[in-house]
N, C-alpha and C positions, 0 to 999 in steps of 0.2 A: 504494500500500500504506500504512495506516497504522500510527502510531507503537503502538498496542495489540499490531497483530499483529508488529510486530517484535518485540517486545520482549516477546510472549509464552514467560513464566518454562521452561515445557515445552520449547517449542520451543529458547529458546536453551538450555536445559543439555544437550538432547541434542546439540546442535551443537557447544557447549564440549567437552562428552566426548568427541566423535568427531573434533574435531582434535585433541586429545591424546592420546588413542589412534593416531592416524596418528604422533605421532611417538614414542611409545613403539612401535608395533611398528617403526618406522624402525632403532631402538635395538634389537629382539630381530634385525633383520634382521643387521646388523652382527655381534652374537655369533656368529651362525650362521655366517656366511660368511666372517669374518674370518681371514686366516692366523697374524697374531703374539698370543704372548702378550699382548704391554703393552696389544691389545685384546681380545682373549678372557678372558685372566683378571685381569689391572690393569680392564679395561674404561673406559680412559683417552679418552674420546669424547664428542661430545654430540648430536647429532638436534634437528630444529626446523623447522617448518613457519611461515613468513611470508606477509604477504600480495603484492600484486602490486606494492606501494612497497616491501617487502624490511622491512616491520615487523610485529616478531615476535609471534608471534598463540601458538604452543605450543611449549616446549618439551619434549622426553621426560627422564622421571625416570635422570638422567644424572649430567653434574659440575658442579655450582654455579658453580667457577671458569670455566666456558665462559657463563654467566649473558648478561654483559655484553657477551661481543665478538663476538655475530653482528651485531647491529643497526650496529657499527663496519666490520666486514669488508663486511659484504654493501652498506653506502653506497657505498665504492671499488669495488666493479663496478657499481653502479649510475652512480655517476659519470663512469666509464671507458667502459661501452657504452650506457649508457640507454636510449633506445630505436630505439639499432643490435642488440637482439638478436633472436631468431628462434625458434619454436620448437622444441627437437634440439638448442639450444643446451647446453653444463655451460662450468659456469668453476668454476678452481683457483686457488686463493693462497695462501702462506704468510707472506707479509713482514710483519715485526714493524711497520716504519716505514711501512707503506701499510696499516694498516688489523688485522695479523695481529697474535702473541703470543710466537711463537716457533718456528724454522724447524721443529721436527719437526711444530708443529701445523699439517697441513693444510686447505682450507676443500674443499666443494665443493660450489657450488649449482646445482640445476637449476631452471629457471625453467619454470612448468606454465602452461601455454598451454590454453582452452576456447574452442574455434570461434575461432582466431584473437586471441582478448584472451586478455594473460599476467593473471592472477588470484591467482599467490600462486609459493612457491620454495620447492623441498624444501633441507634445509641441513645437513650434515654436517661436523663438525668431526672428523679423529682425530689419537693423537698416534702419528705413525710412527716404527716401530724404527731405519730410520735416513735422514739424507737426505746423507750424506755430512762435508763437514768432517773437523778435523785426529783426531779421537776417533770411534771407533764407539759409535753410539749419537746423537753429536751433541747432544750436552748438556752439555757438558764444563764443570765450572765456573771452569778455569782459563783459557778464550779469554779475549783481552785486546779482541777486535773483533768485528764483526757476519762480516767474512768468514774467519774461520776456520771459522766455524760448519756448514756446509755450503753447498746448493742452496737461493737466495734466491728467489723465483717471483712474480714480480710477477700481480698480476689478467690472467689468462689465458683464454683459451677451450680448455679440455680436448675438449670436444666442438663442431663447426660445425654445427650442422642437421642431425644423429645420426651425423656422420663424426668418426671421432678423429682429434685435431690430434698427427697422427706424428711431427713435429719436438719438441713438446712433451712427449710420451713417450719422447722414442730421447735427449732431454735429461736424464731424469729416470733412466735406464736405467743412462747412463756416467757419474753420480753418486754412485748412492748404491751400498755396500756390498753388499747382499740384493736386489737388484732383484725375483727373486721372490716373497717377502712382500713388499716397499713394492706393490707391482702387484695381487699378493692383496689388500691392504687399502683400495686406491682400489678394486676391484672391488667390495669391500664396500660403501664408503662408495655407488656409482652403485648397485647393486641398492637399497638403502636411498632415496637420489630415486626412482628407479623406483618404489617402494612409495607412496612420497606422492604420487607422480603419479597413481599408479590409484587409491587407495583417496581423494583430493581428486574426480577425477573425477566418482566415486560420487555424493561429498556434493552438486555441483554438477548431477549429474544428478536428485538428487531434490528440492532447493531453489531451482534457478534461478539464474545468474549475481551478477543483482543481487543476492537476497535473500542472499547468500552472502557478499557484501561487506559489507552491512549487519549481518549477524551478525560480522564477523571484527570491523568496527567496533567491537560492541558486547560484544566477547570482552576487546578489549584497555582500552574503559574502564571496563567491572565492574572490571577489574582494577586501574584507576587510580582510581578510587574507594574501593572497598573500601582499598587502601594508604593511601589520605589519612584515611580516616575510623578507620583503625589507628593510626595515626601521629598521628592527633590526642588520641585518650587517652593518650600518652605526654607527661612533663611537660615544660614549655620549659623551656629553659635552656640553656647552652653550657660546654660543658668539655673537657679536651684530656687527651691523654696519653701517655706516651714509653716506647719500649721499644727494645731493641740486637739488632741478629744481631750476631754473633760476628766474622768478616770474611769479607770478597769469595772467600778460597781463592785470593788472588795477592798483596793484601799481610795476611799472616798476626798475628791479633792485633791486628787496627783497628779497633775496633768501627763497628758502622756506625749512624747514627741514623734511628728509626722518628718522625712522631712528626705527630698528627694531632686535630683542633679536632673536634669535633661541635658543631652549632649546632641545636636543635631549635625551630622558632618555628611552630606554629598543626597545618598540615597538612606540612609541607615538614620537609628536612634536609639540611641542606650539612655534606660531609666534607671537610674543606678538609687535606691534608696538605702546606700548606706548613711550612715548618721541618724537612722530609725531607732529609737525607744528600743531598748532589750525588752523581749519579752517580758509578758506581766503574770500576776496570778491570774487575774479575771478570766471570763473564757473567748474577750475578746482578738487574742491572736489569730494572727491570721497563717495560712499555707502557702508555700509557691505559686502553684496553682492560682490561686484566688489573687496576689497580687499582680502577675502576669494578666489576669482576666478586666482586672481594673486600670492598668496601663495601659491593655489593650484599646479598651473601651476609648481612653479618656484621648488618644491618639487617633482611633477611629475617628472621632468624630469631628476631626478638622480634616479631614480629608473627601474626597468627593462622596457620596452617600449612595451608589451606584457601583462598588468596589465589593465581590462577592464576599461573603463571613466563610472563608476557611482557614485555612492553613498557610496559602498563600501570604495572605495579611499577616501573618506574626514571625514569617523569616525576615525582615528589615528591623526587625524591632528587639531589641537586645533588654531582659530585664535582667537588673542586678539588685537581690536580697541575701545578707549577711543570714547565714544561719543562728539561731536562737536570739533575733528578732521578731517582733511582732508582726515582721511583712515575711517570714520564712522561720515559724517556730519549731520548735523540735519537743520531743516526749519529757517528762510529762504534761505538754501545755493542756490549759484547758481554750477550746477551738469553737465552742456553739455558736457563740454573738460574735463570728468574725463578719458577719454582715455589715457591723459598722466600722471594721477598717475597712472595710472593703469602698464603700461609698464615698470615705473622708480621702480616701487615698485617690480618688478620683476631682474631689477640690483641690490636694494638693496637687496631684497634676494639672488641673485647670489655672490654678495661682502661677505655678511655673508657667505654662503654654501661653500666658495671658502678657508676658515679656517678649516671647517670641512674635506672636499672632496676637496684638491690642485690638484687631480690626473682628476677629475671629470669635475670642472667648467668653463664655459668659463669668456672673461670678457664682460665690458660693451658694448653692443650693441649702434646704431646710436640713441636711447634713444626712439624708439618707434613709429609708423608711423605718420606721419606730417600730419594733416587735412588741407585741404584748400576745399573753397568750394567760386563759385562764380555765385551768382544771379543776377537778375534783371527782365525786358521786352522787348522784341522784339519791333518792330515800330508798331506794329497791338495790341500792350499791353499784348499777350499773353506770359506764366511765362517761365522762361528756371532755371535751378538750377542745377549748376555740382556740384557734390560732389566725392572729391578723398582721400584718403587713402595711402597714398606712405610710402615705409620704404624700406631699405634695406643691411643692414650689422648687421653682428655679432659681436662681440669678437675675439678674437685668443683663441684658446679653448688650454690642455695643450698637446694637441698632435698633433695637427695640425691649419692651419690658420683659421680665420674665414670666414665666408661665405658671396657672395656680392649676390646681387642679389633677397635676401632671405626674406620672412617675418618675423617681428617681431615675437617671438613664442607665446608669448600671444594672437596676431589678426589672424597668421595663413592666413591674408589675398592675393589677389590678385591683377595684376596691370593692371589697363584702356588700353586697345587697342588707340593705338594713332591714325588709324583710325577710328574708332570705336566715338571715342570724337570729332574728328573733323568734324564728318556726321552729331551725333546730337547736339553738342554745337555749340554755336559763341566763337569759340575756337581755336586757333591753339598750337600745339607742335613745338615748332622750336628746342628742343633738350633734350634728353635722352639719357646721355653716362656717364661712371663711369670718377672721376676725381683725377687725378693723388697726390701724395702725402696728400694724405688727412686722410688712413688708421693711424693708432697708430703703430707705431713700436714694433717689439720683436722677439724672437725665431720663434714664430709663430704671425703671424702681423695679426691686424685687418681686418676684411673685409674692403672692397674699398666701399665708399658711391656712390651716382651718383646726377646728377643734373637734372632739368627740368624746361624749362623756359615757358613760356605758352604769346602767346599774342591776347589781348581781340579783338572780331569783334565788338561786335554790339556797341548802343554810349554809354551806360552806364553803371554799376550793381557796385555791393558791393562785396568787397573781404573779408573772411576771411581765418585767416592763424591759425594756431594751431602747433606749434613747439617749439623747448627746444634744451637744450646741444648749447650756445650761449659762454654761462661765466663758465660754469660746464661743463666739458667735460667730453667724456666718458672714463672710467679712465680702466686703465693697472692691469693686476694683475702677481705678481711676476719679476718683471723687466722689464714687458711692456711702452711702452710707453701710453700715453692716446691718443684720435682720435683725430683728428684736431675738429673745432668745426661748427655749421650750418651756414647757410646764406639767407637773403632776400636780397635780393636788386628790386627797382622799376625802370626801364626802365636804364637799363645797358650801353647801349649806347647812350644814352641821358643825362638827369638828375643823373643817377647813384646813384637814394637817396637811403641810408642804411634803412630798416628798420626792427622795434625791433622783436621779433621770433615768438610773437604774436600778431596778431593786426584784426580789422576790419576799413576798409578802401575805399572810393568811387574810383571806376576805370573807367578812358575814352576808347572810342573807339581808337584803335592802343597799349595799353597802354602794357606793356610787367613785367610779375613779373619773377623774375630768382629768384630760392629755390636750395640750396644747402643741403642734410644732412649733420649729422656729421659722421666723420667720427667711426669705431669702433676702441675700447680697444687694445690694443697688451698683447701677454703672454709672458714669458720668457725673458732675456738679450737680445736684437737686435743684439750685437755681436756676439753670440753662434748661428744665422744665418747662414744657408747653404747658402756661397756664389751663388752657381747658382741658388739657388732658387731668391735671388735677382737678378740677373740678367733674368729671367724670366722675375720677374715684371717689368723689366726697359722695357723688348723685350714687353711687352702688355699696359707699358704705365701706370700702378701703379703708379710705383716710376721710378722719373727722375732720373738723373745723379749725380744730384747734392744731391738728397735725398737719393741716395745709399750711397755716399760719408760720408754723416753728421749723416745720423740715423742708418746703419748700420756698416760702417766701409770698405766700398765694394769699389774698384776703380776697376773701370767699363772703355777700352779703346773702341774706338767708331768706327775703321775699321780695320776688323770687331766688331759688340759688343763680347765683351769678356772680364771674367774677367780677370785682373793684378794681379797677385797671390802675387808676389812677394811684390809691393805694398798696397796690401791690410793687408798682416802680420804687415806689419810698420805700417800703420793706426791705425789698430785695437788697438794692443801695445801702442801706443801715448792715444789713447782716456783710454782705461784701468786704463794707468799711473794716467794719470789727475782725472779721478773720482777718483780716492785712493781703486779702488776695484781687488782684486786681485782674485776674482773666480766670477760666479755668486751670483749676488747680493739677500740675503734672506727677501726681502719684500716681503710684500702684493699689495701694489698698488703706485702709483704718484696721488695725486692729481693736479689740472688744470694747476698749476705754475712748474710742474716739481717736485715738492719738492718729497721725498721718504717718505711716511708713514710706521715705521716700527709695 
């Protein structure tokens, strides 16, 4: 065959499209079939079709933060059985230190076998409601080790030559909490290979083994091309930059440090995060994997938005984490709540790209979505376990505002139906609405956070909370202001007790938790604001009257609203004088206190 007709443009795009389609339907399969929420409506999973080296050819339009860590996991059973396997084979893993990200994230690959040659693996990632450990849910941000956490599962064979490996299920049974959702949602995840299996088939039955290879080749280096020749109009240079989570949720009030190099030279880019925080007790550390995944991301997305998600995209891109840090920890860390390195580590690479690319980046987002999760038993002893996933504000990007509403870009995730949780939880929503003056100020102002308060039915369970950006807000870039900051509070109208961003804690029946995000970053000088555009925000309830006044410069008269023109020239003028800045201001960001970092 020659290299014309490989590489005939027709042929490969509809072959591109048809394996990612295979793993976007992988991905509706999943929805469909899945029993728990955190994947029906969090839709917390990711789908992926590799080839018969276990190198990843498509992803489905899923969660970013899963980006990185198939090509990692799926090496560890290729290492482990190689070519001891068969086909009828599935393998399971979950283990942070062999390959995984965090116990509830399970892998499962099936390897798709045509006349005897395995050809490529269908790939499912989800993240399960529980897999046992000292907390329901299994996320706890206060484990202090890897085994508190739950059910560790080293690279397994789920399936032997289309028999279930029984021991390996009746293991997973007397672990975890729900056995029947955790069992509902591996079912999932195997209908989902089944799907890659067949609809692969297809492709191979009408292209031919080889020519099938030679396309998946030539899938995964458009894609590493196109990335370098992306990556190549971006300007050299090397710059670094630091940011704080709050603390681990066990020693309370430590900041912890972020804190990571970009190197940009020709086609390539090294993320080098040495000078990261040694690992912590908390179970916030993070895995290789996962830090790669959020590099990935945070680098993706200055680049064209039309650049396939494989494997391609991650040979230009060099990460570098110090082992027995938080961005590459080692045994016995404890790993559940590395969800929120994972997101911050994506602000700090925004703070860094935001030197390189001022035209490009937004700023800090609400710091990433807030877990909370509450267990317990009903009066008949049988288990209930919500698990949520909430985020929603952006940055102020440099062109426009940021976005409320929105998921974090790393999780990509979804948000629980309020009826929906209150049919199957002992649960009630009593409110989910955005809250006013909470955004970051600037040209272009941060997304609007929102709040949700939730109050417990049945008489008992455990709450935990998973949250940040308390004492470290999300910070402004070029004149913004930074976001207001999160909030816990326990029974608001009662007791009103504060409490810290992360905790695990016993809840009564009636008991009411109120979560606030923080709010997002602002871009630009607040002054240099289209007055009506503030006064929008005042008409939908953003920004008050009073926060038009102080953070924008905007006097706002009240029958009708409208702005004071007149007034507001004097304002502005007055605030101007007083900072001593006579044009826009040429920072990079505010840190928490206001102060200007230049």
């Amino acid at each position: 065959m020659n290299v014309s007709e490989i590489r005939d443009p027709i042929v490969f795009e509809l072959f591109k499209n048809a394996t990612f389609s295979i793993a976007d339907e992988m991905a509706l399969t999943i929805v469909r079939t899945t029993y728990s929420g955190v994947l029906r409506d969090n839709m917390d999973f990711s789908t992926a079709l590799t080839d018969g080296e276990g190198r990843l050819v498509a992803q489905g339009l899923t969660i970013p933060g899963h980006l990185g860590s198939i090509p990692t996991a799926i090496n560890t059973v290729l290492e482990r059985y190689g070519e001891g396997m068969a086909d009828g084979d599935v393998f399971a893993m979950n283990d942070p230190f062999d390959g995984g990200m965090h116990l509830p994230d399970i892998y499962v690959f099936k390897p798709i076998y045509i006349d005897g040659e395995r050809l490529a693996f269908g790939v499912t990632i989800c993240h399960h409601t529980d897999v046992g450990g000292r907390v329901a849910g299994s996320n706890a941000s206060d484990s202090t080790e890897i085994y508190q956490e739950g059910l560790r599962i080293p690279a397994l064979k789920l399936y032997e030559k289309g028999e279930p490996n029984d021991t390996l299920f009746r293991l997973i049974e007397k672990n975890v909490r729900v056995p029947l959702v955790v069992f509902g949602d591996l079912r999932a995840q195997l209908a989902a290979c089944h799907i890659a299996e067949t609809q692969f088939g297809e492709i191979v039955a009408r292209y031919g083994p080889e020519r099938v290879r030679e396309l998946m080749d030539e899938t995964i280096d458009y894609a590493e091309r196109r990335t370098r020749a992306a990556i190549s109009e971006l300007p050299d240079g090397q710059v670094s930059f630091e940011d704080w989570i709050d603390d681990d949720g066990v020693d309370f009030g430590k900041p912890i440090r972020m804190f990571v190099t970009l190197t940009k030279k020709g086609d390539q880019i090294i993320a080098d995060w040495t000078g990261t925080s040694p690992q912590v007790k908390g179970a916030i550390n993070g895995t290789l994997c996962w830090v790669k995944a959020a590099s990935y991301c945070a680098i993706k997305s200055v680049l064209p938005m039309d650049i396939p998600n494989n494997e391609g995209v991650f040979k230009p891109i060099e990460v570098i984490a110090p082992e027995g840090t938080i961005a590459n920890a080692v045994l016995p860390a404890a790993v559940a709540a590395r969800g929120l390195t994972g997101f911050r580590m994506v602000d700090c690479m925004f703070g860094a790209l935001a030197m390189l690319l001022p035209d490009k980046v937004l700023a800090a987002g609400d710091g990433g979505n807030t877990g909370i999760t509450i267990g317990g038993y009903r009066a008949d002893r049988s288990p209930f376990i919500y698990v949520d996933f909430t985020a929603g504000a952006w940055g102020g990007r440099p062109w426009t505002d940021g976005l409320e509403g929105n998921s974090n870009m790393l999780s990509n995730m979804c948000s629980h139906s309020v009826e929906i949780t209150e049919l199957e939880q002992p649960i009630q929503i009593l409110s989910y609405d955005f809250i006013t003056d909470k955004a970051g100020a600037g040209k272009y102002r941060g997304g609007v956070p929102f709040r949700r308060i939730y109050r417990f039915m049945e008489d008992e369970a455990v709450l935990q909370v998973r949250s940040d950006r308390r004492t470290h807000r999300p910070y402004g870039l070029y004149g913004g202001y930074p976001g207001k900051p999160s909030l816990n509070v326990l029974n608001p109208d009662g007791s009103n007790e504060l409490l810290p961003s992360k905790l695990t804690m016993t809840i009564k029946k009636n008991d009411v938790f109120y979560h606030e995000l923080a709010g997002a970053g602002g871009w630009g000088d607040p002054l240099e604001r289209d007055a009506e555009k503030v006064l929008k925000d005042v008409r939908n309830e953003f920004v008050s009257l009073e926060g038009a006044r102080n953070d924008y410069g905007v006097v706002i008269g009240t029958e009708p609203l409208a702005v004071d023109w007149s007034a507001t020239e004097s304002l502005r003028a007055q605030i101007g004088s007083r900072r001593g800045w006579s044009e826009t201001p040429k920072v990079l960001w505010q840190d928490p206190d206001g102060k200007v970092v230049k």
